[in-house]
C-alpha positions, 0 to 999 in steps of 0.5 A: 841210152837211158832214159829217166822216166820220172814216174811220180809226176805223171799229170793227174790227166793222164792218171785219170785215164788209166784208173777206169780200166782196173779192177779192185786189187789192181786200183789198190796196187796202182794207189800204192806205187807213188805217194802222189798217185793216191790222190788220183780219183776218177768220176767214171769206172769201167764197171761196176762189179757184183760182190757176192757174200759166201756161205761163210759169210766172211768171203767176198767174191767179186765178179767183174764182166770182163774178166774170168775170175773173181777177186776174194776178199777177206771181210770178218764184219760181214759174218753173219750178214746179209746185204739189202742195199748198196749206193755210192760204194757203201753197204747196207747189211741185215744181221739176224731179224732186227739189226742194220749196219752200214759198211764200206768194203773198200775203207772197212768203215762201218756205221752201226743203226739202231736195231729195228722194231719191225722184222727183216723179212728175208723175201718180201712176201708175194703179192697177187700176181697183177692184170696187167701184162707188162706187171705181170713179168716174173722180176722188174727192176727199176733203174734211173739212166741218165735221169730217166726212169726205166723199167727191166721186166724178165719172164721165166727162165729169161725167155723174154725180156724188155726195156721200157722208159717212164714218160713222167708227163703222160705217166705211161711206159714206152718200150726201149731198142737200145741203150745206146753207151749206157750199161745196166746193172740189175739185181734185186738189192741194188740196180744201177747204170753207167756209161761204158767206157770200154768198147763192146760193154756197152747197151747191155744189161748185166745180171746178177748170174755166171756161166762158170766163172763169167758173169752173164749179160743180155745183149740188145743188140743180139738180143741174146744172153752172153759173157765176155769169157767163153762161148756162151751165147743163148736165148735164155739163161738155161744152163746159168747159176746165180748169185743170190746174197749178192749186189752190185757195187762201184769201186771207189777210191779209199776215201778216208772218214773222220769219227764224226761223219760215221757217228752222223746218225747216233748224233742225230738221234740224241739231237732228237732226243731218241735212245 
């Protein structure tokens, strides 16, 4: 006996369920299979993933925690660019020392801003190392967490690390064990959270790092640096590579934009009467 499934009309609920769990080309395919499964969206992800921009600057790979291998993409607009920013799927990219564009890799919608009279500075310059012992960590990262202010400090070679949390009243930091179903995402363009939706990927801070092809996390529960596709496991990140033009970035759904929207900022600039 056959059955006829009639795949299209799967309910949006159930629809919603599935997308969460793949993984960029994976979310483009399953938007392909059905007319009405293009419009399913969701609010929660399954992770965030780290776009990393090759020496060609044209290549973009994609590490996802859970899996081994990346995902490439062909991206031509991003030659010569440099990403310093990332928030709500979208790119904010450097070219040169004065020019600043705004793309979407996942809609290729591309926003171009005025070039600037100040210098992009490639690092920022150093600044005289503080007295106090919890500033004086080789990187901090700040990262808001279920509207929290929370604090990530590295040492050297990742041989200590920390979580503090921002009393906003007494304007004092207090040390954090556990982040309970949340995730962090640290890097020094975009630092993010998530709840995790996927068992085991939880109360864990993912970095911008691999371990041959598998990103790096730090665990607080074993409070150990591992990764979800082979045995590495170890108190310090010795024996890692990183990724340095690179950021984290939320998968989102391709959302298209009206000439409009990606004109807002030239329009606001002849609003104030500015060339």
């Amino acid at each position: 006996m056959v059955l006829n499934r009639d795949w299209a009309s799967l309910p949006t609920d159930l629809l919603c369920l599935m997308l969460p769990h793949l993984f960029l080309g994976d979310i483009k395919r399953f938007h392909n299979v059905f007319r009405s499964w293009q419009l399913t969206t969701t609010s929660s992800v399954q992770s965030l993933v780290l776009k990393f921009i090759g020496n060609d600057n044209t290549r973009c790979k994609h590490f996802h925690p859970l899996y081994k291998s990346p995902y490439s993409m062909y991206i031509p607009e991003l030659f010569g660019a440099v990403p310093r920013f990332c928030k709500d799927g979208w790119l904010l990219m450097s070219r040169g020392e004065r020019s600043m564009f705004f793309f979407n890799p996942f809609t290729k919608a591309l926003i171009n801003m005025p070039d600037l009279r100040v210098r992009v500075l490639e690092k920022p310059h150093r600044q005289p190392d503080p007295p106090d012992p919890f500033l004086s960590h080789e990187r901090n990262f700040l990262v808001k967490c279920n509207g929290e202010l929370l604090s990530v400090s590295l040492s050297f070679m990742g041989k200590s690390i920390s979580v503090s949390k921002l009393d906003s009243v007494e304007i004092t930091w207090h040390k954090v064990d556990s982040l309970g179903d949340q995730m962090l995402f640290v890097s020094n363009t975009s630092s993010l959270s998530a709840k995790g939706v996927v068992q085991g990927m939880e109360n864990k801070i993912y970095l911008p790092k691999i371990h041959g092809k598998c990103g790096v996390f730090y665990s607080l529960a074993s409070r150990l640096f591992q990764t979800f596709g082979n045995d590495f496991s170890c108190k310090d990140w010795y024996g890692t590579g990183e990724l340095l033009s690179c950021c984290w970035i939320e998968p989102k759904a391709d959302t298209p934009h009206s000439k409009e929207e990606l004109n807002w900022f030239e329009d606001a600039l002849v609003n104030l009467g500015v060339e």
